[in-house]
PAPA-889041 format. One line per 2 residues: number of its first residue (from 1); their letters; for each residue z, x, y of N, C-alpha, C. Coordinates in steps of 0.001 Angstrom, whole numbers. Layout:
NUM) a) Z/X/Y/Z/X/Y/Z/X/Y | ...
//
This chain:
1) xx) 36625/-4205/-24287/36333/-4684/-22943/35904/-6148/-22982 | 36251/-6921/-22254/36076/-8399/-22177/34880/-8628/-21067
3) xx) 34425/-7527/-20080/33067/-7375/-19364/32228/-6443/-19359 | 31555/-6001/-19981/31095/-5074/-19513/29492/-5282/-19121
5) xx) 29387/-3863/-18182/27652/-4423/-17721/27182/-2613/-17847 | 25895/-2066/-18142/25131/-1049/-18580/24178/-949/-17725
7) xx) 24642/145/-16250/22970/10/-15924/22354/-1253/-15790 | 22326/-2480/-15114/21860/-3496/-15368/21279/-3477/-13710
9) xx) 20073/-4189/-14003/19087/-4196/-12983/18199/-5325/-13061 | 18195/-6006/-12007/17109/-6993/-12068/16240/-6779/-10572
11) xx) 14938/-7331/-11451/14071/-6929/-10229/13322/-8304/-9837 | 12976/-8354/-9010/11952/-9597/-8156/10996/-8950/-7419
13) xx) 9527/-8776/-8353/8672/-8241/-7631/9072/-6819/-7469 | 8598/-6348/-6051/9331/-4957/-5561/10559/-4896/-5572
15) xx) 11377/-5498/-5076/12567/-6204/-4640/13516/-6217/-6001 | 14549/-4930/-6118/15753/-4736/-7177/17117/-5909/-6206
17) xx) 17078/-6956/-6616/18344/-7913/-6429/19524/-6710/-7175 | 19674/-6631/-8282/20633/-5638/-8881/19808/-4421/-9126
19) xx) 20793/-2904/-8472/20196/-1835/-8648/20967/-772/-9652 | 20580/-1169/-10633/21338/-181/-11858/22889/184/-11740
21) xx) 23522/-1172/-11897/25224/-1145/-11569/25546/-876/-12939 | 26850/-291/-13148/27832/-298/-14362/29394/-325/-13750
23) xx) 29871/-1400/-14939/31485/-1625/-14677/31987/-2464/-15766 | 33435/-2022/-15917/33773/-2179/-17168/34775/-3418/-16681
25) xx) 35493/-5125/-17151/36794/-5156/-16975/37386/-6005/-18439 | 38580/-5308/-18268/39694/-5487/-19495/40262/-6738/-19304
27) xx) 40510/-7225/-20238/41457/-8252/-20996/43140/-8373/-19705 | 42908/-9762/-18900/44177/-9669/-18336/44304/-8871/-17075
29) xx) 43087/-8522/-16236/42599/-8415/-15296/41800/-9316/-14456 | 42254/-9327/-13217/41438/-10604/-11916/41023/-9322/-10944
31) xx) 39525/-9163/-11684/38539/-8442/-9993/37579/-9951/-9078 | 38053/-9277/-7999/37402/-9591/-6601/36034/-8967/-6892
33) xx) 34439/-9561/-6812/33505/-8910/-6913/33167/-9768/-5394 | 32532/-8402/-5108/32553/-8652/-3511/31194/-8000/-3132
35) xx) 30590/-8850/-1407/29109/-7975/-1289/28798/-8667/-466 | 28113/-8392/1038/27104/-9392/2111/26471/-10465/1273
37) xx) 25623/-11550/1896/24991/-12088/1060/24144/-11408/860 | 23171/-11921/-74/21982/-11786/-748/22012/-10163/-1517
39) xx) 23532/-9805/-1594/23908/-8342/-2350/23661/-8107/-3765 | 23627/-9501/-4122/23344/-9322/-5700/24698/-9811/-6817
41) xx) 25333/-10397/-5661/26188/-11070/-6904/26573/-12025/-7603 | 25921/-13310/-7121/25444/-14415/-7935/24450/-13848/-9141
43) xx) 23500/-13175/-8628/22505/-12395/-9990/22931/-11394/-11385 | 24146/-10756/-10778/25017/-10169/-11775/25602/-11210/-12417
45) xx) 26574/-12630/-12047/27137/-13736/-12714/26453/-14036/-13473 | 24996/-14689/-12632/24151/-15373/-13571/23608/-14456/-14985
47) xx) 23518/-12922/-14646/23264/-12571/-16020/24340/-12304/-17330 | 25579/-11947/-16426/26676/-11946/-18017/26899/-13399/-18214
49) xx) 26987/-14657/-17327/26774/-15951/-17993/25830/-15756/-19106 | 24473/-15416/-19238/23369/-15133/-20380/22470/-17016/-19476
51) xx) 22631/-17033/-18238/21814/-17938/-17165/20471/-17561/-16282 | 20467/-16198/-16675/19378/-15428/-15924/19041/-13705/-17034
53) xx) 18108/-13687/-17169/17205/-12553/-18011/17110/-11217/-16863 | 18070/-10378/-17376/17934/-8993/-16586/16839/-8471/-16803
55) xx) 15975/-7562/-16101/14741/-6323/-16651/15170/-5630/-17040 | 16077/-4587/-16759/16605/-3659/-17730/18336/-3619/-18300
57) xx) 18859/-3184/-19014/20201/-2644/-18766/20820/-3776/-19729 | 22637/-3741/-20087/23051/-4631/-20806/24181/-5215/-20274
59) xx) 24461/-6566/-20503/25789/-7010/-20410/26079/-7682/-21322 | 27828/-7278/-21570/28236/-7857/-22812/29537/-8481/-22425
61) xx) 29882/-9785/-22818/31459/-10670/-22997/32467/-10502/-24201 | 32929/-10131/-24510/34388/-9194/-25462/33072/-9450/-26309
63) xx) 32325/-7679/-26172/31807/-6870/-27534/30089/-7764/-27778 | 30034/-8619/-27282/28974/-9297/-27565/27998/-9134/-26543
65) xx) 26800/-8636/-27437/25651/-8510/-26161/24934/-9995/-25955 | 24999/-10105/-24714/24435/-11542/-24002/23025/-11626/-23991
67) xx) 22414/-10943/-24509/21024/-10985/-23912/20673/-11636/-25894 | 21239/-10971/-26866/20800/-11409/-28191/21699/-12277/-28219
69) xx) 22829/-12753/-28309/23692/-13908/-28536/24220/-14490/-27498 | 23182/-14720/-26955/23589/-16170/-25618/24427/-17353/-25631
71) xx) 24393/-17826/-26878/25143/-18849/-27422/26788/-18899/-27387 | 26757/-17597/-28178/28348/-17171/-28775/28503/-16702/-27495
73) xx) 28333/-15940/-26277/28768/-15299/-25283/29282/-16845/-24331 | 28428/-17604/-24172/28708/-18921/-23259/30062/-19539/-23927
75) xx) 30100/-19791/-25036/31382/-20052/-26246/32821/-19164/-25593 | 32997/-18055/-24928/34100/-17063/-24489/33658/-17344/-23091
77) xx) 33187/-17934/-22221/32767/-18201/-20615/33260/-19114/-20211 | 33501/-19605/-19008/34117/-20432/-18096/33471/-19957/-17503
79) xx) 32564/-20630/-16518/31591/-20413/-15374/31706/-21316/-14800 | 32157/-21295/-13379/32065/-22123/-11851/30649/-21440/-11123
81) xx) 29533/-22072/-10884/28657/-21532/-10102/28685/-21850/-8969 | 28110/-20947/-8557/28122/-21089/-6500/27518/-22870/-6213
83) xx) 26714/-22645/-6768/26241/-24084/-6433/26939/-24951/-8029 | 27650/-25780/-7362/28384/-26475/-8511/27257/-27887/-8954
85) xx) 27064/-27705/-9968/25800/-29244/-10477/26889/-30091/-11251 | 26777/-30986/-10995/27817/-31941/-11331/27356/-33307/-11411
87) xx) 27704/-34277/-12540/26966/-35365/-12755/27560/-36211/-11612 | 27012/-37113/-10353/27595/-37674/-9560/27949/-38781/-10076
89) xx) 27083/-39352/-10752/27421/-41000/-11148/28184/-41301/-12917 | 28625/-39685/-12975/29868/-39941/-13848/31163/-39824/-13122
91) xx) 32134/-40631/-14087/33554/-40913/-13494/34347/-39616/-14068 | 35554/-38527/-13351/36018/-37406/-13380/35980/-37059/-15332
93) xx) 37058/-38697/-15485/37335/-38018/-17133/36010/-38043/-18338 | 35093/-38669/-17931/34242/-38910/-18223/33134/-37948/-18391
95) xx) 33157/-36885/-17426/32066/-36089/-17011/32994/-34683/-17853 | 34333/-34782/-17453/35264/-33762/-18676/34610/-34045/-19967
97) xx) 35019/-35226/-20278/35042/-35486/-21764/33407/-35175/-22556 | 32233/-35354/-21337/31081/-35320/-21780/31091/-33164/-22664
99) xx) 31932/-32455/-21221/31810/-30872/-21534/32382/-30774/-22604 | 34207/-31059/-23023/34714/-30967/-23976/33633/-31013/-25040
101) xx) 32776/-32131/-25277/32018/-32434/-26229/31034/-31563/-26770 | 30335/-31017/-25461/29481/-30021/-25693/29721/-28488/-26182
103) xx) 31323/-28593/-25927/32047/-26780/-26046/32886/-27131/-27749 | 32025/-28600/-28052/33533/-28920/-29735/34750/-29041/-29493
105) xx) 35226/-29120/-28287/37242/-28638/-28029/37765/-29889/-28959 | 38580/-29283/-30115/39449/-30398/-30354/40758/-30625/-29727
107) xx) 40962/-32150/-29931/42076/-32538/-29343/41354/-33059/-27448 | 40306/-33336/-27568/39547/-33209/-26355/40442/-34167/-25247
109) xx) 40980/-35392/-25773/41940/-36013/-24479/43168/-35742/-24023 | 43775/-34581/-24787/44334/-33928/-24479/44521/-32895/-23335
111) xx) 43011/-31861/-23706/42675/-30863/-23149/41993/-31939/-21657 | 41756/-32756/-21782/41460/-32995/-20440/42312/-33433/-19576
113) xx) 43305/-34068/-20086/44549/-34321/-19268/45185/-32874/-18660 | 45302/-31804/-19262/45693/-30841/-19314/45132/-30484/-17774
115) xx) 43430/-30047/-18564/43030/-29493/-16743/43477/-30620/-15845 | 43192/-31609/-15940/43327/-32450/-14352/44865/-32250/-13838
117) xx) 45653/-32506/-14961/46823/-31524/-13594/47001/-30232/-13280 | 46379/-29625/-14298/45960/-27823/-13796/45140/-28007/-12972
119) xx) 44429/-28451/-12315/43690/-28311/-11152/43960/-29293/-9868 | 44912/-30057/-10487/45237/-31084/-9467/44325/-32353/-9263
121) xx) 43962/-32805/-10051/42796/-33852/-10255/43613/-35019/-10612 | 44595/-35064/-10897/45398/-36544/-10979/44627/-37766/-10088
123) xx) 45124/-37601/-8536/45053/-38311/-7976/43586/-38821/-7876 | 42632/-38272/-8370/40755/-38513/-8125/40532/-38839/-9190
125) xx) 41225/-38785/-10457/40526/-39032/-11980/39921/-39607/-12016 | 40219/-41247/-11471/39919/-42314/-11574/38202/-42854/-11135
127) xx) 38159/-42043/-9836/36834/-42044/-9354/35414/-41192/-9949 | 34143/-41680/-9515/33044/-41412/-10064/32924/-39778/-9205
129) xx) 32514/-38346/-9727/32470/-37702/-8752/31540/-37277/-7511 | 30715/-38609/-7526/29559/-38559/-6245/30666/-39050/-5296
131) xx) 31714/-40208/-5247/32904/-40375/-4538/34124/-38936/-4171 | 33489/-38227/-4748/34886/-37099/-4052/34620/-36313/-3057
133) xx) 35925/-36132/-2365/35335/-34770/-991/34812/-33386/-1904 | 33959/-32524/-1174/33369/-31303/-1303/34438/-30773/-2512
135) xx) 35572/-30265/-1736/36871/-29761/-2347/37510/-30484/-3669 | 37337/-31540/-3947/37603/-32241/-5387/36529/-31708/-6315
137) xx) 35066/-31814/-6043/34158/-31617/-6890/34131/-30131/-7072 | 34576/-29401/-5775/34948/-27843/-6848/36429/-27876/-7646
139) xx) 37111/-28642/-7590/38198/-28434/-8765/37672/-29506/-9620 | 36425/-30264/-9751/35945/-31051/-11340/35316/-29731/-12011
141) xx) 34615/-28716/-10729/34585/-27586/-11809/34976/-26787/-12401 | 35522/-26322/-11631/37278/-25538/-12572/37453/-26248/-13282
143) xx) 37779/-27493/-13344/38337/-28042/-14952/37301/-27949/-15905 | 36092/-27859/-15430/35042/-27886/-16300/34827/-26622/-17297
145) xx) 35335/-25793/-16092/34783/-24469/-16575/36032/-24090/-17507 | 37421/-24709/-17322/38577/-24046/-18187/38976/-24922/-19771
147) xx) 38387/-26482/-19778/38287/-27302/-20892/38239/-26741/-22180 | 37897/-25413/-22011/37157/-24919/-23647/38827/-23527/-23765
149) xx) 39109/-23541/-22739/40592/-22263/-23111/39157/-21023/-23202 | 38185/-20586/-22534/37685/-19641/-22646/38351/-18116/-22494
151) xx) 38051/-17094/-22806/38299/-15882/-23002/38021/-15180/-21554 | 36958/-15472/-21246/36424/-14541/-19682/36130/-16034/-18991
153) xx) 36753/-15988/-17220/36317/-17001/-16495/35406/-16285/-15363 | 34351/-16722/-15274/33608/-15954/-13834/33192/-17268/-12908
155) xx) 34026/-17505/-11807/34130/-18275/-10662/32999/-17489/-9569 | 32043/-18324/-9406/31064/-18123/-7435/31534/-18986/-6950
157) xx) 32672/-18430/-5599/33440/-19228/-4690/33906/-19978/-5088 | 34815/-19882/-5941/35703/-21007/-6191/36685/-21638/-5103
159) xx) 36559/-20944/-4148/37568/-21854/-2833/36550/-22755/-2149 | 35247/-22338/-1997/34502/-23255/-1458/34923/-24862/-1080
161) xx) 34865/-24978/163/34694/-26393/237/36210/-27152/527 | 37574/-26321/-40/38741/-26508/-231/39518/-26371/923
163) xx) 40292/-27423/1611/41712/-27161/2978/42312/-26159/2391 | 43143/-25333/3654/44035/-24257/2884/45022/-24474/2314
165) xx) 45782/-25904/1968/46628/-26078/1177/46079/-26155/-534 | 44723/-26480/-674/44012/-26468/-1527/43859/-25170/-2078
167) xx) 42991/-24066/-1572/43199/-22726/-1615/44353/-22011/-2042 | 45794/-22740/-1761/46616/-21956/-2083/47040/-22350/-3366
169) xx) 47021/-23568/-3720/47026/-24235/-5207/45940/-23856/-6496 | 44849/-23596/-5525/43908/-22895/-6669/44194/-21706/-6681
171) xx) 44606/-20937/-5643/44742/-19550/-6233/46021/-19128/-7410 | 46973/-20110/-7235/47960/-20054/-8092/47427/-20377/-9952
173) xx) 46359/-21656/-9781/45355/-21670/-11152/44989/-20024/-11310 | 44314/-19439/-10508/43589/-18462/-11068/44509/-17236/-10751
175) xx) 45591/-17229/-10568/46239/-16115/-10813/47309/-16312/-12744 | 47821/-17722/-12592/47984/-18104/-14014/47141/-17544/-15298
177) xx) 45976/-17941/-14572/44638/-17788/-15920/44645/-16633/-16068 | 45010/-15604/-14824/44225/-13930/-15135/45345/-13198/-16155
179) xx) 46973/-14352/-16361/47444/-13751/-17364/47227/-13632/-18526 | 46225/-14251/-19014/45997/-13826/-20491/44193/-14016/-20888
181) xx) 43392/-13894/-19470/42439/-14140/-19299/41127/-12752/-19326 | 40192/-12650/-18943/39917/-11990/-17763/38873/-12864/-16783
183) xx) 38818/-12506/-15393/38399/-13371/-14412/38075/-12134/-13300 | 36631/-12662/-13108/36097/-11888/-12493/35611/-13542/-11244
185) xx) 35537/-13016/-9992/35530/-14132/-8953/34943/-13474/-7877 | 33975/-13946/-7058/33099/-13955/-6142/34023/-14678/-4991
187) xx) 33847/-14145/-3529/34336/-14938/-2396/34373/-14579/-838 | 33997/-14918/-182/33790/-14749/1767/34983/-14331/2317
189) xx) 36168/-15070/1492/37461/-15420/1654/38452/-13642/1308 | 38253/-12590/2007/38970/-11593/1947/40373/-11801/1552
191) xx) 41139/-12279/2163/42410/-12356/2098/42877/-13240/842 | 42315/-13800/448/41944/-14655/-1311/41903/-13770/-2018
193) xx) 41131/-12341/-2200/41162/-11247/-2755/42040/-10600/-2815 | 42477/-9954/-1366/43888/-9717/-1469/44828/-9528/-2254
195) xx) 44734/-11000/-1934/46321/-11614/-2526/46461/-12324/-3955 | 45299/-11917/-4786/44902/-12292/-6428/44539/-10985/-7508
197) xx) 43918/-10199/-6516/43004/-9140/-7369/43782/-7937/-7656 | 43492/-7368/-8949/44250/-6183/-9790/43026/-5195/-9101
199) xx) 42156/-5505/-8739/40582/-4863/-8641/39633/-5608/-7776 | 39058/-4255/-7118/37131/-5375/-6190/36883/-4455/-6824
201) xx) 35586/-4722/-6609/33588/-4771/-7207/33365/-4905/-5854 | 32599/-3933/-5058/31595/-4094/-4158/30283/-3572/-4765
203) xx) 29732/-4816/-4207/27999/-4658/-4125/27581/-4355/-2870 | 26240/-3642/-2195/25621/-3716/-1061/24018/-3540/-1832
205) xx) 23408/-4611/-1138/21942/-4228/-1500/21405/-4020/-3451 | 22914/-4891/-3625/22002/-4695/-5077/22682/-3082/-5420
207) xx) 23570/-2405/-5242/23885/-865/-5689/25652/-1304/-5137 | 26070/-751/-6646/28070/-461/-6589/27817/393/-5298
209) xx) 28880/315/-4494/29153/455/-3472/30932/902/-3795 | 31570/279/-4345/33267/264/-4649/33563/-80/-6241
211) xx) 34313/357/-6515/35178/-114/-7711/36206/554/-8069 | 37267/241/-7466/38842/121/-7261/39645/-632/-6960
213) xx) 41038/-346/-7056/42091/-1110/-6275/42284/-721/-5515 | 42576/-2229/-4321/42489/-2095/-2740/43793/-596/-2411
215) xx) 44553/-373/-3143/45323/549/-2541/44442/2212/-2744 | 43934/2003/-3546/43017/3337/-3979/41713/3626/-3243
217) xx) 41659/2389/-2871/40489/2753/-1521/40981/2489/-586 | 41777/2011/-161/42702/2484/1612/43186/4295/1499
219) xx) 43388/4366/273/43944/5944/284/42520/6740/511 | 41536/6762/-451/40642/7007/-376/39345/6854/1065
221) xx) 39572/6705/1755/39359/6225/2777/40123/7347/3876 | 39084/8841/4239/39646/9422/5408/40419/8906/6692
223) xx) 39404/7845/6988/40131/6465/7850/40813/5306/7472 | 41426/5492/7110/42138/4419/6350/43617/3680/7062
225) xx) 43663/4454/8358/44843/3843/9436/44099/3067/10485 | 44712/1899/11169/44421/2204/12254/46274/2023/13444
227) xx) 45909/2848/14525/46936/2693/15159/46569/1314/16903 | 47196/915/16959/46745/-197/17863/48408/-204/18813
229) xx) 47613/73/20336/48491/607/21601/47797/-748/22574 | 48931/-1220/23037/48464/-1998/24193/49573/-1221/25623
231) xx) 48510/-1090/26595/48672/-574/27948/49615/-1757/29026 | 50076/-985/29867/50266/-2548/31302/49443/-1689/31962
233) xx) 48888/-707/32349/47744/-198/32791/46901/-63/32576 | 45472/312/33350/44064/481/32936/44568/1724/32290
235) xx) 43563/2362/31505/43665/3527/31043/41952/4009/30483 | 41695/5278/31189/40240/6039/30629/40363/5903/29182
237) xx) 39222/5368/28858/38965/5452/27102/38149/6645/26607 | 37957/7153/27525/38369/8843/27288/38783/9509/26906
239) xx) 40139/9350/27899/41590/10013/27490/41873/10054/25998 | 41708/8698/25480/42498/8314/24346/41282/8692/23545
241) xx) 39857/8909/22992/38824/9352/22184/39342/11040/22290 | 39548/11643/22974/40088/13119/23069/41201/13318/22840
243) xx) 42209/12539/21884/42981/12878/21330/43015/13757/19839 | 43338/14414/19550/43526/15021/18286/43530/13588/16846
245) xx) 42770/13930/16000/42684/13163/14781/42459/11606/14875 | 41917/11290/15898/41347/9977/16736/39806/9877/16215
247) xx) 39351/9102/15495/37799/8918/14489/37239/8258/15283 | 37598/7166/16270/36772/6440/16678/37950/5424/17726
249) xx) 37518/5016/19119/38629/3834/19528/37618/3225/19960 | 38419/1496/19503/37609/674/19979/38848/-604/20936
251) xx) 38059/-1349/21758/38492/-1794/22626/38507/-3328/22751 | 39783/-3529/22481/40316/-5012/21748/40395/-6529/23512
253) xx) 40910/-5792/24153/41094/-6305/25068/41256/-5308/26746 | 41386/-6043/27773/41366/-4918/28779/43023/-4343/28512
255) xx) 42805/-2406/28083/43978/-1724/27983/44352/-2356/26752 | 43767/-2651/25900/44750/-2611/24671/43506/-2479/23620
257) xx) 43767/-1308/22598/43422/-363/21956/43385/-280/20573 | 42627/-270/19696/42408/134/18405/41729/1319/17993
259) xx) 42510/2569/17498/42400/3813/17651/42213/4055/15719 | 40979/4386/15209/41121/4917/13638/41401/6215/13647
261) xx) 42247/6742/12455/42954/7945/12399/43199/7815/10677 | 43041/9071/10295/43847/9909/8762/45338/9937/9380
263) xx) 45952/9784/10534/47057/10738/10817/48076/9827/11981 | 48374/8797/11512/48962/7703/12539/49838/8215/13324
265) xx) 50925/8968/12168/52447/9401/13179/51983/10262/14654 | 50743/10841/13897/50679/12177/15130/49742/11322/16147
267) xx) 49055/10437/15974/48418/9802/16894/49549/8899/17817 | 50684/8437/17414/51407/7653/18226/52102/8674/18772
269) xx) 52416/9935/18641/53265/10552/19183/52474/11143/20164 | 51279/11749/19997/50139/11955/21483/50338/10542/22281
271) xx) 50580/9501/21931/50277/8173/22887/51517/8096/23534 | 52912/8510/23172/53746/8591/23814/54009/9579/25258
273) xx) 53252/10815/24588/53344/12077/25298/52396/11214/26503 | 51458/10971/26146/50169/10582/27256/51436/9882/28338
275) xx) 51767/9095/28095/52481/7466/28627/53374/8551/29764 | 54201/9601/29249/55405/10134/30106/54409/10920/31100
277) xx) 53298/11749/30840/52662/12151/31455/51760/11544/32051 | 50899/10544/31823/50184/9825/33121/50980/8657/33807
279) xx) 52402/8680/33668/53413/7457/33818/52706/6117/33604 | 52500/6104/32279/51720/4598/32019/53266/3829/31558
281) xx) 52685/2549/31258/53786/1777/30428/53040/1102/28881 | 53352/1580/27931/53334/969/27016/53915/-276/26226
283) xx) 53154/-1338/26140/53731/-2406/26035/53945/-2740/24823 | 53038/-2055/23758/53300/-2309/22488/52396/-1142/21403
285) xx) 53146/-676/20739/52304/500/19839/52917/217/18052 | 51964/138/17309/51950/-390/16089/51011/131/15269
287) xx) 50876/963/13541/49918/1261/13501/49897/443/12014 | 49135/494/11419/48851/-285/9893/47758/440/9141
289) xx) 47936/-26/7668/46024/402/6584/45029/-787/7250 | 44488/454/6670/42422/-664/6600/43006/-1330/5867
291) xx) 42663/-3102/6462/42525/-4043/5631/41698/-4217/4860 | 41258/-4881/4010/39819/-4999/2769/38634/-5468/3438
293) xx) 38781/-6220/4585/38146/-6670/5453/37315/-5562/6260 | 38090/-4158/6812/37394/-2893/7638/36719/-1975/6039
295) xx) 37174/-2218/5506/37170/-1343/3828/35492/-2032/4305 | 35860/-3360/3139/34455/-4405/3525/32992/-4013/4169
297) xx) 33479/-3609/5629/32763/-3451/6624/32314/-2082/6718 | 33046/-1427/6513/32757/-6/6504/31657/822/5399
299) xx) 32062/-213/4179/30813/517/3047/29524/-620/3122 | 29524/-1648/3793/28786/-2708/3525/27460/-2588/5016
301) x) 28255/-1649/6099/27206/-2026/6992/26019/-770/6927
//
């Protein structure tokens, strides 16, 4: 295993930030670790980084426990932190070349040329990085964090701060890396998850909450449809809650409908029946999965 964590718990005072989580991830896997704020997952980063001292429990980076060999574990890490610290009044290659130095990389002007067009830093090299937008100084950290060819990368928000043409260029970095990587990544950004992750990690309150793939918890998930009917008429929201295999409707706009269901086909086919029998007109009926976003919401509130 290239992550693993044991029961790991940290406490503040009364107050468990992490409440006795365990999860394993393999070599060549990208999980989404996901959670409200203040859920506890900067505090999980910071402890398999070996950046923060758990109270109980273990985490280890391929086989190595972090808590006795802090050193050698940071040596296999790439860490982007939520809050990125970054020397301002060094210049891009400069502030590379200082990390290279500190991680031994040989061939170091190499490897730094390398990241800056893996991250797209060409065009900013040149400048000091107190001169860059928000979005440059999180890709000086990505390069920072990838300079050494580490083994495990763990990114807090790595889109932070980034236009969405930006976003879509970094996600292509970190879908590259998760081929021969493993990368575990923190983010607000649902649909970033999505569209990267083999796997989420939900946290709530400091306690696993999820750990699967998004298709295994849409299945998993009694509610896991929703069907969505828009009316040209008013219609009792009544009517439509007293339908057969109907969990809950909620109400998107006037007459147009978001209905959760285990059982879509049979829910659109009651919405048809309704329509011939109260002579409504249906203007549009469509049903889809829980996105990661209702998933999200559903174990988190």
């Amino acid at each position: 295993m290239s992550i693993e964590v044991k029961n790991l718990l940290k406490e503040y005072g009364e107050q468990k930030a992490v409440n006795n989580i365990s999860f394993k991830i393999d070599k060549g896997e990208i999980v989404g670790f996901l959670g409200p704020n203040g859920a506890g997952k900067s505090t999980t980063m910071k402890i398999i980084t070996g950046y923060l001292q758990q109270t109980s429990g273990e985490a280890f980076v391929c086989g190595i426990n972090v808590a006795d060999q802090p050193l050698e574990t940071k040596k296999k890490i790439g860490y982007l932190p939520e809050l990125n610290a970054l020397y301002y009044d060094m210049y891009v290659r400069e502030y590379l070349g200082f990390v290279a130095e500190v991680h031994k990389v040989q061939n170091p002007k190499e490897k730094i040329e390398n990241v800056i067009e893996l991250t797209g830093l060409k065009s900013e090299s040149k400048k000091k990085i107190g001169q860059l937008s928000k979005g440059y100084k999180q890709r000086v950290g990505l390069a920072a964090a990838l300079i050494h060819d580490p083994e495990v990368l763990i990114l807090d928000e790595p889109t932070t701060g980034l236009d969405p043409n930006q976003i879509v260029e970094i996600r292509e970095v970190i879908k590259k890396q998760g081929l021969n990587k493993t990368v575990l990544f923190s983010s607000h950004i649902l649909q970033e998850v999505e569209a990267i992750c083999d796997r989420v990690i939900i946290i709530n309150k400091g306690q696993l909450v999820a750990n699967d793939s998004l298709a295994a918890l849409q299945k998993g998930n009694k509610e896991n449809h929703v069907v969505i009917v828009a009316f040209k008429e008013a219609v009792d929201r009544n009517l439509l809650e007293k339908l057969n295999e109907v969990v809950k409707v909620e109400q998107l706009q006037a007459s147009h409908y978001k209905l959760q269901t285990a059982n879509p086909e049979a829910v659109r086919k009651q919405l048809l029946q309704i329509a011939l029998q109260q002579n409504l007109n249906i203007i549009s009926l469509q049903s889809e999965n829980y996105s990661l976003q209702d998933i999200f919401k559903s174990l988190t509130n």
